[in-house]
C-alpha positions in Angstrom: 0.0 0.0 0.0 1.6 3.7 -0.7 1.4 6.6 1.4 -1.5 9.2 1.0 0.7 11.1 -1.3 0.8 8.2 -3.7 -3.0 7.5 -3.5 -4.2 11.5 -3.4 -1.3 13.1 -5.0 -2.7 16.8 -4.7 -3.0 16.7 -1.0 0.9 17.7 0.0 0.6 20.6 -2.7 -2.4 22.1 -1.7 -1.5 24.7 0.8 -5.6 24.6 2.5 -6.8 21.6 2.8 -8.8 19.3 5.2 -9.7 15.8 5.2 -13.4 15.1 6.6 -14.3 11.8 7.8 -17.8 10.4 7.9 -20.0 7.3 8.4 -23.1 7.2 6.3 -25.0 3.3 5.5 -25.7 1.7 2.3 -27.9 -1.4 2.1 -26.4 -4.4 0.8 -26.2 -6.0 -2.0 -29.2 -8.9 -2.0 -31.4 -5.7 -1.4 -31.8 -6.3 2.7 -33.4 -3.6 4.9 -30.2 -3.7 6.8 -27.5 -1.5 6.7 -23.9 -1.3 6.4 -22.0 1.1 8.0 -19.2 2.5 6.4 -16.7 5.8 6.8 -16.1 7.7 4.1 -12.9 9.8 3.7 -13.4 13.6 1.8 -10.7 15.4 1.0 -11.7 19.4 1.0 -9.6 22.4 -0.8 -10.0 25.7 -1.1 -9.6 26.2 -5.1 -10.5 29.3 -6.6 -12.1 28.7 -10.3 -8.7 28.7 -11.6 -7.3 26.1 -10.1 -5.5 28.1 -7.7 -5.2 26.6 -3.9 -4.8 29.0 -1.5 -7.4 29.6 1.4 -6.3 33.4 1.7 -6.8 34.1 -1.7 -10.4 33.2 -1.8 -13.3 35.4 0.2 -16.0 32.7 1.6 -19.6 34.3 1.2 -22.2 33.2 3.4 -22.8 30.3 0.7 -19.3 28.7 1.5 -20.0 29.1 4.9 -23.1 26.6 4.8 -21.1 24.6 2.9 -19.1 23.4 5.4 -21.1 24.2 8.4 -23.2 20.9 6.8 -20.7 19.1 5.6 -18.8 19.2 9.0 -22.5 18.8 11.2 -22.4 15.3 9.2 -18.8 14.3 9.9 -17.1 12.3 12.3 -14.0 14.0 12.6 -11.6 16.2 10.6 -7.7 16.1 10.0 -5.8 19.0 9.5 -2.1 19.9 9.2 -1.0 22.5 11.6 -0.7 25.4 9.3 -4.8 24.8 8.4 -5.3 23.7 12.3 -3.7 27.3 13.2 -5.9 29.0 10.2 -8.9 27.3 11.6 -8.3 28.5 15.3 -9.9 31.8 14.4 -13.7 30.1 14.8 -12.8 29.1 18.3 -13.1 32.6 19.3 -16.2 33.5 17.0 -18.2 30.7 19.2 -17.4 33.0 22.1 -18.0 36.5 20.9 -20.9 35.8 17.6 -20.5 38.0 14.6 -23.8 38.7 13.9 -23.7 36.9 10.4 -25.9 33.4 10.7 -23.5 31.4 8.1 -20.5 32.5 9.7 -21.6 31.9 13.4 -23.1 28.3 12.5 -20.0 27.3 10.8 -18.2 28.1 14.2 -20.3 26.2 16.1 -19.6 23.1 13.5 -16.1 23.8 13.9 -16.2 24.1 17.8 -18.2 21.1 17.3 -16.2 18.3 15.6 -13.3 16.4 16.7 -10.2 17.8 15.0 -7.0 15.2 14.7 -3.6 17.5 13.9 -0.6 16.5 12.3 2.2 19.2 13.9 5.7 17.9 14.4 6.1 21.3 16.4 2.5 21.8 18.4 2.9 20.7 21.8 -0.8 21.2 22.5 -3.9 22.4 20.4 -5.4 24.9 23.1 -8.9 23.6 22.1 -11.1 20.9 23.6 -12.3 19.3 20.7 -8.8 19.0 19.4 -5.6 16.5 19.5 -2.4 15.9 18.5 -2.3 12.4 16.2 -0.2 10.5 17.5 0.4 8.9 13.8 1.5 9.4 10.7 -1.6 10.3 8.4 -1.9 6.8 6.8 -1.6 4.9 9.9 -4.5 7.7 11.3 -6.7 7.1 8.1 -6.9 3.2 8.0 -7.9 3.2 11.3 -10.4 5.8 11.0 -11.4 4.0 7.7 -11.7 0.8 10.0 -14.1 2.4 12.9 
């Protein structure tokens, strides 16, 4: 088996991204009422129109926003490096003092929300609850997750 750079080759380029893990249930294949739980791994970038990934070049609108507020309220959990994990660290503090704006308030508490796995080499803690340091490398992290 390769590493996650073999199998998603644009995920160590992309300077934004995060990878969202979520169960959802499929029903067999004889056409049973029962269901089969599964996890599902989605990778998510920032990419303007032009192909361009950068999550400071791009200005989320309040459709972006719900975006990912329901994507994330569906998840299980979501891996970030640290330079996205430290990005992301600025909706910890909008749960605690609310901007006003619906989309971007709801997508704080979705972020607040769901467990958060970081890959640092130098973090020696997260500073947020629903946070943690993997303990991992991101393929051992994944297969298990995949595996849950």
């Amino acid at each position: 088996m390769g590493t996650v750079q073999n199998v998603y080759p644009a995920l160590h380029k992309a300077s934004t991204i995060a990878i969202i893990v979520r169960r959802y249930t499929t029903s067999n294949q004889n056409n049973e009422h029962s269901k089969l739980n599964m996890r599902k791994i989605i990778a998510a970038i920032n990419m303007t129109i032009d192909g361009f990934c950068d999550h400071t070049a791009i200005i989320p609108d309040e459709e972006i926003h719900q975006h990912y507020a329901d994507l994330l309220s569906n998840a299980d959990a979501v891996l970030y490096g640290r330079i996205t994990y430290q990005l992301m660290q600025y909706w910890q503090d909008l749960v605690k003092n609310p901007s006003g704006e619906k989309s971007m308030d709801d997508f704080a508490m979705a972020m607040d929300k769901i467990p958060k796995i970081v890959f640092s080499r130098t973090l020696k803690n997260t500073e947020w609850e629903s946070a943690k340091l993997a303990n991992r490398n991101i393929e051992e992290e994944i297969l298990e997750l995949k595996q849950q």
